[in-house]
C-alpha angles and dihedrals in degrees: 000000000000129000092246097060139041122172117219106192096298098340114100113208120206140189113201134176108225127226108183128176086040127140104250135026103245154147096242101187140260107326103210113307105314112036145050123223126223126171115218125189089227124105113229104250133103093011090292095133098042087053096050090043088056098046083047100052088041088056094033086053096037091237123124117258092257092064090063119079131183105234101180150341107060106157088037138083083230106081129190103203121175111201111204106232099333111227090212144359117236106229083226093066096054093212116156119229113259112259 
């Protein structure tokens, strides 16, 4: 296991570092031990970029955007997300299938 990711029966839990306002939507990478790091094109006001983050895991992961849940860290660049039974893992992401 990483320190971006924990598995609780179906549910996927993830840390990511947040880089709104950024050119392109995209899984960046690990960021350091403990985080992923994903770029959004949202700025980060009114939400905007929350809301984006959470439509952009839910397609990266092939779930709908109701299966993905913001867990913590709205007003931060640090996000906890849970993502209901993923469809796939992204190879970006280097997250290991649940055993």
């Amino acid at each position: 296991m990483s320190g971006w990711y924990q598995w609780q029966d179906q549910t996927l839990i993830l840390r990511l570092r947040l880089q709104p306002g950024a050119r392109h939507n995209a899984i960046l990478g690990p960021y350091g031990e403990n985080s992923l790091r994903i770029s959004i094109k949202a700025p980060p006001v009114d939400g905007k970029a929350n809301t984006l983050l959470l439509r952009f895991i839910a397609e990266c992961f092939a779930v709908t955007p109701r299966q993905v849940r913001l867990l913590g860290g709205a007003h931060s660049r640090d996000k906890r997300i849970a993502i209901d039974h993923p469809g796939r893992l992204p190879s970006e992401a280097q997250i290991s299938v649940q055993d």
